[in-house]
C-alpha positions, 0 to 999 in steps of 0.5 A: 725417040729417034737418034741419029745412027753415028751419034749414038754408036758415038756415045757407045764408044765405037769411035768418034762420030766422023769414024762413023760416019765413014764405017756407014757409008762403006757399008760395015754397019747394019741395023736390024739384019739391013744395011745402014745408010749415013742419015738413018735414024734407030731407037733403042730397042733396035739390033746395031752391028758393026762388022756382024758385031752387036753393038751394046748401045746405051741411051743418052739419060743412062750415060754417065759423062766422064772427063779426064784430064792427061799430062800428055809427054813428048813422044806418045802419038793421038791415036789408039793403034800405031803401025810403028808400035810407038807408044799411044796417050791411050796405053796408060788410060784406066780401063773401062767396060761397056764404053771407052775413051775418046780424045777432045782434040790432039797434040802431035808427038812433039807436044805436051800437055793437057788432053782431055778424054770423055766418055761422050762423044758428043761433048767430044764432038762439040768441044772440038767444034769450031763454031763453040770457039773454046780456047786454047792455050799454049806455052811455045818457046821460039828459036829467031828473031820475033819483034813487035812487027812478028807478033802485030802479024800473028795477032792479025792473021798469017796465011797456011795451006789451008786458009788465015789464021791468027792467034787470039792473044800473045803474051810475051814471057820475061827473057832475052836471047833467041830462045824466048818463051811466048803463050799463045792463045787460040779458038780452034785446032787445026793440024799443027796450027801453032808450030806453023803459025811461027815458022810463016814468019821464019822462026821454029818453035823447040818446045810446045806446052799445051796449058789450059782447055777452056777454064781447065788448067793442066794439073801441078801435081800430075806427072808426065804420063799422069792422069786424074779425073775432073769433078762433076762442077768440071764436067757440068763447066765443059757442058755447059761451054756447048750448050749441053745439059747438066750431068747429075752424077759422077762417079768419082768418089769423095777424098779427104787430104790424104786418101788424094796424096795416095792417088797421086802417090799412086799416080807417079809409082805408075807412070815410073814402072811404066817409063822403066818398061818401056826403057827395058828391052823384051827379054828372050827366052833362056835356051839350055846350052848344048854339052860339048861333045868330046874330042875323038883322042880323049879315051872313054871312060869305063863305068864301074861296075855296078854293086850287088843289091846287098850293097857289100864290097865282094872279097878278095876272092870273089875279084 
């Protein structure tokens, strides 16, 4: 059977399907020696190159879908590589061979929070699909003045640069004063959406939590900079919510109480050495000091002579 070119260079784990789509249409991928246009159709047998690299493709019964769960901390960026060299949420990722990990939706660099990665790109693709509509839900704390009028408007729909947006649900958190904590819920992810939403209405949000994807809660026991991988019933939950069939295996072992606080254990030693190097700058290379060379009024020392090989003293006589 026939697939879609970008779906299944998608799910090989090349990029997302969009990224595709723009490396077809510049012309970077070939099919069989040809170029490829964007609609085109391959079978499994079929030689995919991108850049004149083979592309080691894999059929979608062979794949086993994995999903992650991160506790993403202020100050890392959505993106795999970065101009700047700020840290990335892929630095701390485990590794993997023959696939990789491909984000479900992003947070900006101000945001914490759960995010999710898969190795499927098309249970990527269909999560951030706004026509799925799967919650998301956000814990935002707000600096002005925010009344009853405010949150009936935001619950209705407030106009941004690229189009109405409203939040599903608000509830309002205990407190007083004009830092006050809200959560927030919505069916899409548009480009910074919450942080807009709330300065339309002339407030600023100083602190956004991202708390839950779906039905999927950010972890207690993970650290900022954490990471531990959903069960098979999670992955099948997330499948199931874009009507995509069950997974039948996992590769995430069976753990008893304490082999699960060794992981965690683990977990947190990793994100500590991990937080200490990028604290420690790059230490430079020792370079030797040269000797100081002498002032030109001090007199030059003479060698003593050197001994016979008999190593004696010579006489009296003999000096």
């Amino acid at each position: 059977m026939s697939e879609k070119l970008q779906k299944v260079l998608a799910r090989a784990g090349v990029g997302s399907r969009r990224e595709m789509e723009t490396l077809i249409s510049s012309g970077r991928v070939s099919v069989d020696g040809k170029v490829a246009y964007l609609g085109d159709r391959v079978e499994t047998q079929q030689v995919i190159r991108v850049d004149g690299h083979v592309v080691k493709t894999i059929s979608e019964d062979a794949q086993v879908c994995r999903v992650l769960a991160y506790h993403k901390p202020e100050g890392e960026i959505c993106s795999r590589h970065d101009p700047e060299g700020r840290p990335t949420v892929f630095d701390r990722l485990p590794k993997l061979q023959g696939s990789r990990w491909i984000a479900i939706g992003r947070l900006d660099i101000n945001t914490s929070g759960l995010l999710l990665f898969t190795t499927d790109g098309e249970l990527a693709n269909r999560l951030m699909h706004p026509k799925f509509e799967v919650e998301r839900e956000y814990a935002v704390r707000v600096f002005g003045e925010v009344t009853d009028a405010t949150i009936q408007k935001l619950r209705t729909g407030v106009m941004l640069e690229d189009g109405k947006a409203h939040f599903k649900k608000i509830k309002v958190l205990p407190g007083e004063g004009l830092n006050r904590w809200f959560h927030v819920m919505l069916t899409e992810g548009r480009n910074r959406e919450v942080r807009r939403m709330w300065e339309s209405q002339g407030t600023v949000v100083n602190r956004l939590i991202r708390v839950r994807y779906g039905d999927l809660h950010l972890p207690k026991h993970i650290p900022a900079g954490g990471y531990a991988e959903c069960t098979l019933d999670e992955v099948n939950y997330l499948r199931e919510l874009v009507k995509l069939p069950a997974e039948t295996q996992s590769l995430l072992k069976a753990e008893d109480r304490s082999e699960r606080r060794r992981r965690i254990a683990g977990v947190r030693r990793a994100v500590r050495k991990h937080q200490i190097a990028e604290k420690t700058p790059a230490k430079s290379k020792a370079v030797k000091a040269k000797p100081k060379p002498k002032p030109a009024s001090e007199p030059a020392k003479k060698r003593p002579a050197a001994r016979p090989a008999n190593n004696k003293r010579p006489s009296r006589q003999g000096r």
